[in-house]
LUMVEXKOL-794542 format. One record per residue: residue number from 1; x, y, z of N, C-alpha, C in turn. Coordinates in steps of 0.001 Angstrom, whole numbers, padded with zeros to 6 digits. Layout:
// LUMVEXKOL-794542
NODE    i     n.px     n.py     n.pz    ca.px    ca.py    ca.pz     c.px     c.py     c.pz
NODE  NUM        X        Y        Z        X        Y        Z        X        Y        Z
...
***
This chain:
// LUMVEXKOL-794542
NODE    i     n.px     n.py     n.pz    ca.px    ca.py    ca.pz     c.px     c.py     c.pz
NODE    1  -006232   044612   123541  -007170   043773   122782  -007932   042895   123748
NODE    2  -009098   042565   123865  -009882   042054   124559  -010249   040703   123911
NODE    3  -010519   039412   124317  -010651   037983   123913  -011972   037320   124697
NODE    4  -012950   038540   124475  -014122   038342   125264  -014539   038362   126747
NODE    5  -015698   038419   127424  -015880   038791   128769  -014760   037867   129236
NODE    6  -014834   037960   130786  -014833   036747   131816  -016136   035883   131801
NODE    7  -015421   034584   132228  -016501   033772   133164  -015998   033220   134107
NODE    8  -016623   032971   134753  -016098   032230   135965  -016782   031123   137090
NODE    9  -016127   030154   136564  -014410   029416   135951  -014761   028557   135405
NODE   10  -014391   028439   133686  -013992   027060   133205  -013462   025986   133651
NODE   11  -012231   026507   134594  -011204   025726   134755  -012084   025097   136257
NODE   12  -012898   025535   136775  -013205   024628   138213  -012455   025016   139268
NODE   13  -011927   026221   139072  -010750   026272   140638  -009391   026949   140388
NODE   14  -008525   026819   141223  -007097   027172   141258  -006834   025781   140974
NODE   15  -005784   025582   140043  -005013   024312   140097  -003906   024476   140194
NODE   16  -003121   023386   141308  -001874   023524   141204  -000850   022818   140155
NODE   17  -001640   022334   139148  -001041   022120   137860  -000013   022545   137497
NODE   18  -001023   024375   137573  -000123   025439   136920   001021   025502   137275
NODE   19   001670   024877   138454   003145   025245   139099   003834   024319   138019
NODE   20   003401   022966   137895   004133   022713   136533   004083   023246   135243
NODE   21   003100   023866   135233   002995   024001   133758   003900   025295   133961
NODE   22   004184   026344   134826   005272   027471   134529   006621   027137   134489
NODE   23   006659   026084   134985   007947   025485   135122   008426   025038   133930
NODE   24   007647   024520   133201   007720   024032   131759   007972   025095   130824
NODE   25   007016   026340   131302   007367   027458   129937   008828   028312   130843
NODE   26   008755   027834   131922   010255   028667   132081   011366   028113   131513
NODE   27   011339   026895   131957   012655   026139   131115   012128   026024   129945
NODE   28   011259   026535   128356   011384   026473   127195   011913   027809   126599
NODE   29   011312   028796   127484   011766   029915   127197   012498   030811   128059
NODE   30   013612   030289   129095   014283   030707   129530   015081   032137   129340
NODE   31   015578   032247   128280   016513   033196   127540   015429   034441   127858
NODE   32   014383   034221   127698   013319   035695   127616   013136   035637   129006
NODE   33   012722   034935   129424   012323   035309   131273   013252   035791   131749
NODE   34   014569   035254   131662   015616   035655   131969   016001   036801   131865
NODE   35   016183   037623   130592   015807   038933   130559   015192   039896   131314
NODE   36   013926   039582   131427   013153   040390   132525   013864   040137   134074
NODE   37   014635   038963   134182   014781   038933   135501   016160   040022   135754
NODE   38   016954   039545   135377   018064   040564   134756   017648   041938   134999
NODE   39   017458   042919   134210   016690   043917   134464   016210   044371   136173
NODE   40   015116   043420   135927   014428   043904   137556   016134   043595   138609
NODE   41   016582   042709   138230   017841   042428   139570   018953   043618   139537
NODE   42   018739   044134   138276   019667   045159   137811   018986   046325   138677
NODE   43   018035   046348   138524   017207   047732   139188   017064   047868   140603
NODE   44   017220   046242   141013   017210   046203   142633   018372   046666   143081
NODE   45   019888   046635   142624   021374   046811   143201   021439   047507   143597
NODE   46   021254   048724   143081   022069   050106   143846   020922   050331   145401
NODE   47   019645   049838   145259   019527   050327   146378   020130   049167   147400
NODE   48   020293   047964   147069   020893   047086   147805   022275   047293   148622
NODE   49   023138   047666   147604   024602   047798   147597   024285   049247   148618
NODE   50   023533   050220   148558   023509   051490   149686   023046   050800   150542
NODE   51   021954   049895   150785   021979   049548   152111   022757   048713   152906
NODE   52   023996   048257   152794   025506   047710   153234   026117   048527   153523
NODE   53   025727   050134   153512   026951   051103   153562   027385   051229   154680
NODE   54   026335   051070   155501   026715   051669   157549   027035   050329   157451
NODE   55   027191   049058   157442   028169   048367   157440   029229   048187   157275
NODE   56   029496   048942   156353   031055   048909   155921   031945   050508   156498
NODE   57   030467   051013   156666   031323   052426   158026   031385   052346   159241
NODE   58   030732   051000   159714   031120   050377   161500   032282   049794   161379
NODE   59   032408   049247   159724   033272   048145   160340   035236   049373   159862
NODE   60   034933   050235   159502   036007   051338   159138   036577   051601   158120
NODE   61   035587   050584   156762   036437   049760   155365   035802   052083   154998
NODE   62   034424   052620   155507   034682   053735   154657   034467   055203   155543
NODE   63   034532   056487   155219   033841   057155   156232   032390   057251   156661
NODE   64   032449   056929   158077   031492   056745   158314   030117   057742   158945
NODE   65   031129   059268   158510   030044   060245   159265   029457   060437   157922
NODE   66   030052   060023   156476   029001   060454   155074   028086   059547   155186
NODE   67   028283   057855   155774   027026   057134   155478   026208   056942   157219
NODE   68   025412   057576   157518   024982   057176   158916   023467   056086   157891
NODE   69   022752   056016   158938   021591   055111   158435   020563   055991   158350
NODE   70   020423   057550   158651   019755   058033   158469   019787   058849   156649
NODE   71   020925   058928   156729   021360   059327   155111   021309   058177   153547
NODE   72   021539   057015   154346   021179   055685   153873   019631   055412   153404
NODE   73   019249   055593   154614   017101   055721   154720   016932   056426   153225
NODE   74   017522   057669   153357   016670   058772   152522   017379   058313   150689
NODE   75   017958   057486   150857   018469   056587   149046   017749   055863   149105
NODE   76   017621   054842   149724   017239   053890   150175   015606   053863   149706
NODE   77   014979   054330   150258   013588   054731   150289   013258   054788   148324
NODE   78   013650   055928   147577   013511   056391   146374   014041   054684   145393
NODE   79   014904   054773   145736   015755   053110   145403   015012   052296   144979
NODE   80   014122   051568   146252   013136   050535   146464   011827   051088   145754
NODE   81   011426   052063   145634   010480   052500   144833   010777   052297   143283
NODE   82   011901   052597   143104   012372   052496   141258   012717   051038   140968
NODE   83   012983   050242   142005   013103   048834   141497   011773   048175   141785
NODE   84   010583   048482   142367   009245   048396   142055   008758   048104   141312
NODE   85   009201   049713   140727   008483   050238   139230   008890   049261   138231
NODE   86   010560   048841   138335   010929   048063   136984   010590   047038   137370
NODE   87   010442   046222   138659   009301   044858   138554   007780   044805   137647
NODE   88   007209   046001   138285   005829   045795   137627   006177   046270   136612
NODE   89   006980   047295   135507   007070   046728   134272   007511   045673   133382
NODE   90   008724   044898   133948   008741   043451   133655   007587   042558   133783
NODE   91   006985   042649   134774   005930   041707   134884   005075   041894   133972
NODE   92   004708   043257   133133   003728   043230   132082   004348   042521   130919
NODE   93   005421   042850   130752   006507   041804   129391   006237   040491   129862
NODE   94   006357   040231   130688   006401   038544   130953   004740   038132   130807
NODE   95   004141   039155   131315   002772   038312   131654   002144   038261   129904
NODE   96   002174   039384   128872   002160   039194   128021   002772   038127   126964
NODE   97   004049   038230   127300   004406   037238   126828   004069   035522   126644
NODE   98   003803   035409   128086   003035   033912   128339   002110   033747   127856
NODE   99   000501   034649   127901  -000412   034701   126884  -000398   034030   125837
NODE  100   000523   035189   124809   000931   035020   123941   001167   033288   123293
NODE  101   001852   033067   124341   002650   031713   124065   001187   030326   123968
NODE  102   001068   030889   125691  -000044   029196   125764  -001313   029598   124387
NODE  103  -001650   030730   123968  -002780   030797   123304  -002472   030901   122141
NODE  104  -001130   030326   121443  -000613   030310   120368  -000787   031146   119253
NODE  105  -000278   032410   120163  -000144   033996   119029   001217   033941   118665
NODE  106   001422   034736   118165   002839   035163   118059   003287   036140   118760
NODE  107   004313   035150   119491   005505   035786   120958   006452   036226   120419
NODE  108   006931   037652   120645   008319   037589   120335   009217   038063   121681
NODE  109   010216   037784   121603   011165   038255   123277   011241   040058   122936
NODE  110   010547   040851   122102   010034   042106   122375   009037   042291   123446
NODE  111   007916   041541   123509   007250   041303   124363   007053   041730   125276
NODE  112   008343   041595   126299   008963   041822   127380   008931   043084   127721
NODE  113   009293   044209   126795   009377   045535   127294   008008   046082   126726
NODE  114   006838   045661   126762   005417   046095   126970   005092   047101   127792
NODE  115   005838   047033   128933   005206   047535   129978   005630   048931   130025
NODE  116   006506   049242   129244   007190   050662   128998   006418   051799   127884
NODE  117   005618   050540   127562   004213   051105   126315   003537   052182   126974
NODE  118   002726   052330   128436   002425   052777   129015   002599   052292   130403
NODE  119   004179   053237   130545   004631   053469   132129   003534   053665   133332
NODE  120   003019   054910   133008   002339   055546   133880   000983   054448   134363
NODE  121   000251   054130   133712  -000549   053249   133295  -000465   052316   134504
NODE  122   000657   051350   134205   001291   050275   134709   001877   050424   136118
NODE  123   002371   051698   136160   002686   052145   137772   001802   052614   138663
NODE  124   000692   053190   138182  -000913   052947   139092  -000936   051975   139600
NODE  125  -001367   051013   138155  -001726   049498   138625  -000906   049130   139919
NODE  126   000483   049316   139846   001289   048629   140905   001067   049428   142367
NODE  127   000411   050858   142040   000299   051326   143934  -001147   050916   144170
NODE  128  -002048   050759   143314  -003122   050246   143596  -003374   048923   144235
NODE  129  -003016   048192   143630  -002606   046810   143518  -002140   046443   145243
NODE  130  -000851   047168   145331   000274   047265   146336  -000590   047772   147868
NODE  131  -001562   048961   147415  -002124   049477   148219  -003181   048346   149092
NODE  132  -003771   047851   148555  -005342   046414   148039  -004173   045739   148877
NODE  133  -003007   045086   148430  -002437   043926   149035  -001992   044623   150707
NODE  134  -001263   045815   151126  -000994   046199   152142  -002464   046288   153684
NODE  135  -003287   045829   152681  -004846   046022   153309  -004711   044904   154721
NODE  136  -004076   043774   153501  -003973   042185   154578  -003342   042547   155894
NODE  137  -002745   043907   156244  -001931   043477   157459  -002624   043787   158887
NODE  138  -003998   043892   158173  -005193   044238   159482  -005540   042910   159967
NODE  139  -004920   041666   158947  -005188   040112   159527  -003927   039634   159630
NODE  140  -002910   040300   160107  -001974   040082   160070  -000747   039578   159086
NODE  141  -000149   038826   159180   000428   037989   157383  -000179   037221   156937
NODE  142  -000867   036054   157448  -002124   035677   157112  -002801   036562   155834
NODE  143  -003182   037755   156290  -004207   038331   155412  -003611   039166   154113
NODE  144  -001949   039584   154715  -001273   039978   153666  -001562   039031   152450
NODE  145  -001187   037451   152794  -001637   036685   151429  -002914   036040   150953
NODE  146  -003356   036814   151745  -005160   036732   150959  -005344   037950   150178
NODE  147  -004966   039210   150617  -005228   040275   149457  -004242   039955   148575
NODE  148  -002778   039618   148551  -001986   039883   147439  -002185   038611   146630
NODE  149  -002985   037269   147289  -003303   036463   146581  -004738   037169   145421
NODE  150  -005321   037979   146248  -006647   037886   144987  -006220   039469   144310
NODE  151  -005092   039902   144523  -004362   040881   143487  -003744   039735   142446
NODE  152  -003380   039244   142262  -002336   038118   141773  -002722   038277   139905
NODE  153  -004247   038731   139646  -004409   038742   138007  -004252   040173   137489
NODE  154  -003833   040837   138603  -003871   041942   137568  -003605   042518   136479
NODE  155  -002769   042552   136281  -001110   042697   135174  -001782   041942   133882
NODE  156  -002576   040603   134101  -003193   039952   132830  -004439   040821   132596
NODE  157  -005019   040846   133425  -006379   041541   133129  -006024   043253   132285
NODE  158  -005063   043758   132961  -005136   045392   132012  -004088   044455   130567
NODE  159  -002994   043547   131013  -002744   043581   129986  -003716   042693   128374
NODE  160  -004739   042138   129227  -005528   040975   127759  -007115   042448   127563
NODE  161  -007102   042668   128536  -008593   043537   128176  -008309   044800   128282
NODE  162  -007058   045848   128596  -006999   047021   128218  -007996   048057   129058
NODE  163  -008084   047754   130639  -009149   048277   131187  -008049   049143   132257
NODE  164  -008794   050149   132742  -008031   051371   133846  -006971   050206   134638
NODE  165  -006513   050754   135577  -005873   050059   137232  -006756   049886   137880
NODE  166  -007781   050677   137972  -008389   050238   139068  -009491   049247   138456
NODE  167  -009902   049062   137089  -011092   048293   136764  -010264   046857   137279
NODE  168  -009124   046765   136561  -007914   045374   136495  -007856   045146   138123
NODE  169  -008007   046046   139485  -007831   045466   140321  -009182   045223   140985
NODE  170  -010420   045637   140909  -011644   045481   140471  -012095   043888   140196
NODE  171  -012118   043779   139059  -011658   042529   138383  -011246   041349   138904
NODE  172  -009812   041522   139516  -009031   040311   140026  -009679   039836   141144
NODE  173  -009939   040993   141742  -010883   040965   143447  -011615   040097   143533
NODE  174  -013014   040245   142088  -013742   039278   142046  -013660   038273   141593
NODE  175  -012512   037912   140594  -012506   036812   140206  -011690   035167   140894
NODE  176  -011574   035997   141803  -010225   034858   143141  -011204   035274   144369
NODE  177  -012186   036355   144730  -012498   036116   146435  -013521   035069   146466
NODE  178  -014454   034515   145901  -014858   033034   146040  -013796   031938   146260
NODE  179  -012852   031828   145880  -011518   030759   146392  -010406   031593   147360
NODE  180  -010619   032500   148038  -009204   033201   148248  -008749   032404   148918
NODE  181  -009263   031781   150246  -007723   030575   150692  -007090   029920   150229
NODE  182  -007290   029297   148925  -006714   028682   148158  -006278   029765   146981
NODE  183  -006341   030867   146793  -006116   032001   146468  -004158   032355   146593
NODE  184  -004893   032396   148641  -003619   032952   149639  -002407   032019   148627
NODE  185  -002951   030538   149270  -002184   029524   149786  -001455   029116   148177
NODE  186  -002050   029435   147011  -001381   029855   145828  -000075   030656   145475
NODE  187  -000707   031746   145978   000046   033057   145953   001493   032544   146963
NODE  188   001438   032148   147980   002477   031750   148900   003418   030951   148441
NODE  189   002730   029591   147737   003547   028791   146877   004703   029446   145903
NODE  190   003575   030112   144629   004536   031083   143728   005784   031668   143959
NODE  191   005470   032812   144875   005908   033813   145397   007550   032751   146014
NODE  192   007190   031998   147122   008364   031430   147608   009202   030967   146428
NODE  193   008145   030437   145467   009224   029373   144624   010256   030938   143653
NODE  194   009591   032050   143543   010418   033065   142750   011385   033637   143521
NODE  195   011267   033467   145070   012196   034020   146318   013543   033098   146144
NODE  196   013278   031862   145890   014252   030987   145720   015420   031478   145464
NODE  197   015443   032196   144258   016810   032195   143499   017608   033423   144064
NODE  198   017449   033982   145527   018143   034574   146226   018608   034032   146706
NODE  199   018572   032600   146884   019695   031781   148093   020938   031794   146964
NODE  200   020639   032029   145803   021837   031787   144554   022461   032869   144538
NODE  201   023272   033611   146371   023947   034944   145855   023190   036043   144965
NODE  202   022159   035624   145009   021106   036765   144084   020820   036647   142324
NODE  203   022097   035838   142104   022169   035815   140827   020480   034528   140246
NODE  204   020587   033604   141337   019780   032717   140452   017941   033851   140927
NODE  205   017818   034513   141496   016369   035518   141103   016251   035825   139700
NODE  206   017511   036416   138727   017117   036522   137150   016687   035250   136662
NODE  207   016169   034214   136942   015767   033260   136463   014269   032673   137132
NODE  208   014214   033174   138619   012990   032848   139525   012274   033932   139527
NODE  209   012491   035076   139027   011805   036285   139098   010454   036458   138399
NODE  210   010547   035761   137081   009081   035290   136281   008364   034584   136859
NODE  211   008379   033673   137504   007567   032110   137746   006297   033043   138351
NODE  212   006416   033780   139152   004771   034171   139716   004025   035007   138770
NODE  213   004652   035558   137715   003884   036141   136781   003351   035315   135385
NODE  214   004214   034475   135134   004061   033384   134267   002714   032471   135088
NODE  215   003020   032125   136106   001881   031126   136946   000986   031985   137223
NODE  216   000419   033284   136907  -000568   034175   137615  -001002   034215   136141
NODE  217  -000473   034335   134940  -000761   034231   133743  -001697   032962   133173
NODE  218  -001034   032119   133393  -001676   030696   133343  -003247   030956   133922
NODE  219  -003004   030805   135337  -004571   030919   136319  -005032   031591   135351
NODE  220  -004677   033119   135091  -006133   034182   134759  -006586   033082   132903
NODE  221  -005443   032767   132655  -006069   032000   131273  -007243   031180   131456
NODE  222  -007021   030386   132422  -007861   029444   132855  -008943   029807   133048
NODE  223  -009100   031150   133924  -010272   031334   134147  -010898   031997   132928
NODE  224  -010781   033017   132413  -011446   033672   131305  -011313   032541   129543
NODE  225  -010412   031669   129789  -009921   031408   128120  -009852   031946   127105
NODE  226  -009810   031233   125939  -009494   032152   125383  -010232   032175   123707
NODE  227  -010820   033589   123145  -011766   033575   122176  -011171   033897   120965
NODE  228  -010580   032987   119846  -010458   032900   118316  -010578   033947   117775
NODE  229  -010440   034713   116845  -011080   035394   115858  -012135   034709   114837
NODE  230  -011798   033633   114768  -012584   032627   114265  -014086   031957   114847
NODE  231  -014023   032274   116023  -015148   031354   117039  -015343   032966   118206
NODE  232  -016598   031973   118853  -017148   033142   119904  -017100   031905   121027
NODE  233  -016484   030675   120733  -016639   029658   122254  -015397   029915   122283
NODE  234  -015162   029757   124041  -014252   029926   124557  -013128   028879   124436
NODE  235  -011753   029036   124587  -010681   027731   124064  -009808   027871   125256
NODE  236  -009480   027096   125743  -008159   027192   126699  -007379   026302   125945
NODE  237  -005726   026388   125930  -004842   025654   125621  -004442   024714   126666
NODE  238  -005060   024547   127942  -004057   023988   129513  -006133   023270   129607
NODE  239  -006166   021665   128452  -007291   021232   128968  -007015   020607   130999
NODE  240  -008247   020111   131445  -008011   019428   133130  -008492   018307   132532
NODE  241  -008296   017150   132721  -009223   015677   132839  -010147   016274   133903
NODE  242  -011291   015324   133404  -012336   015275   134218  -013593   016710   133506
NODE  243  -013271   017566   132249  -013414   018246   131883  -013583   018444   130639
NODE  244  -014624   017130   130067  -014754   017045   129058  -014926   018143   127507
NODE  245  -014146   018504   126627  -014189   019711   125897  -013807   020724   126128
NODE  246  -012916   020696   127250  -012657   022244   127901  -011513   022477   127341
NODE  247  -011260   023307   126541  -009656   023372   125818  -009566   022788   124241
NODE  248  -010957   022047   123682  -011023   021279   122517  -011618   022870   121331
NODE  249  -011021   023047   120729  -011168   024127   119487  -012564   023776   118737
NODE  250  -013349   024226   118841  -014502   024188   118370  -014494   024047   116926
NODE  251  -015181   022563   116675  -015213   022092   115104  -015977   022794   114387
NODE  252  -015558   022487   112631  -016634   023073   112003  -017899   022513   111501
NODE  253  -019115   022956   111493  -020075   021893   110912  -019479   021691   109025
NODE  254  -019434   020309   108995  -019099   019835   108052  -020752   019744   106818
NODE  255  -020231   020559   105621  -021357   020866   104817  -021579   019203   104170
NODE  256  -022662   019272   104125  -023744   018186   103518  -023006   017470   102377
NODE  257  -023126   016589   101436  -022640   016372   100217  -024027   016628   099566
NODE  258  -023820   016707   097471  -024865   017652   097294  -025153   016417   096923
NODE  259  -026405   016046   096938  -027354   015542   096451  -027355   015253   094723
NODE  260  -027551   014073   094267  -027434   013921   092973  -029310   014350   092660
NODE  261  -029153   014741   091223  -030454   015277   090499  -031632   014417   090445
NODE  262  -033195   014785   090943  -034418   013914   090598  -034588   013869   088968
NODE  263  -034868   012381   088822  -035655   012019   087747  -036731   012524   087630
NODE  264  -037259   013551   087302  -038793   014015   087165  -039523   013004   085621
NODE  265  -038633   012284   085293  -039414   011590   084183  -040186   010267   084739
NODE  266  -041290   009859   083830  -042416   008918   084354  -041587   007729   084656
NODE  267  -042104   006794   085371  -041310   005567   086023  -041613   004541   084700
NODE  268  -041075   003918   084223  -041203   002444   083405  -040568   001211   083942
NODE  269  -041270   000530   083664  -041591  -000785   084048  -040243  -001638   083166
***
């Protein structure tokens, strides 16, 4: 479903607002993010747990001519590809979901498994996407987070306007490379703050695993807002001070009162 063109930008910029404001819908709706994180952490293990194996065949706990690191590589490899895949389909549940929420539709924690609507679809997006972001390493890491910063809307864009992978990465390109350093330097923020919850033994990532899709959700709101069925002006729910009307629901003109009836009879004195 589409909620009208882009423009760009209501909002005036990247704000780092948004880091609070995901923070806020993470801790309201925890139980659902959580979910998705779950999942994706679920999907990451097995290739994790194989890559410990030549560890545990140096150290003699197994045999060690079944696990060399070359036999490891070749799991390993397929592994990291399938826990990919179940990231970027979580991320369409989540990113939908948030939508949903700030633009006051109706969310439900179904939501979440959106992205399984159209797999195939969604797993383009992610080598495309992946491909666009791997571009940065011609500027070294530096540039890694300038492309994966102005990849950062994708996932909203196919998921609010329903357009190919490549239109959605198309799209994002242009709508962040007028700001990309502050783009990057976005994307870096996020990203670390969702890395976090690996210092938690791994367990606290099912809980940090949303925040960059939830906060990449937010931004793309900001920039496009969002169009009523009711109205053709644009509404954001996340107004800025300094931004008079930006986020205010467009009133209705209030009808006239009727007029009481002319005397057409002659005037007397």
């Amino acid at each position: 479903m589409s909620y009208g063109a882009p423009t760009y930008s209501p909002r005036g910029g990247i704000d780092f607002a948004i880091v609070s404001e995901a923070f806020a819908l993470l801790g309201q709706h925890w139980k659902v993010y959580a979910t998705a994180g779950v999942v994706a952490l679920l999907a990451a293990l097995p290739g994790q747990l194989i890559g410990v194996l030549p560890v545990f065949a140096d150290a003699g706990l197994i045999e060690s001519s079944a696990w060399t690191s070359e036999s490891v590589m070749l799991l390993t490899y397929p592994l990291s590809f399938m826990a990919y895949v179940f990231d970027a389909l979580m991320a369409v549940g989540v990113t939908l979901f948030t939508l949903n929420v700030i633009r006051g539709l109706p969310a439900s924690p179904s939501d979440i498994w959106a992205g399984f609507r159209d797999p195939l679809g969604y797993i383009w997006l992610m080598i495309l996407s992946g491909i666009v972001g791997l571009l940065g390493l011609i500027g070294c890491i530096i540039g890694v987070f300038v492309t994966m910063g102005l990849m950062m809307c994708v996932y909203a864009i196919k998921v609010d306007r329903n357009v190919t992978a490549s239109d959605a990465v198309v799209q994002s390109w242009h709508m962040l490379k007028g700001e990309w350093a502050m783009a990057a330097v976005f994307f870096f923020v996020i990203s670390l703050i969702s890395a976090l919850g690996l210092l938690a033994c791994c367990v606290g990532y099912a809980f940090t695993f949303s925040f960059q899709y939830i906060a990449a959700a937010i931004l793309y709101n900001g920039y496009v807002g969002y169009v009523p069925q009711q109205s053709q002006q644009s509404v954001s729910p996340y107004p800025r001070p300094g931004q008079p009307g930006y986020g205010t629901p467009p009133t209705q003109p209030q009808e006239e009162p009727p007029r009481p009836p002319m005397d057409d009879s002659p005037h007397r004195e």
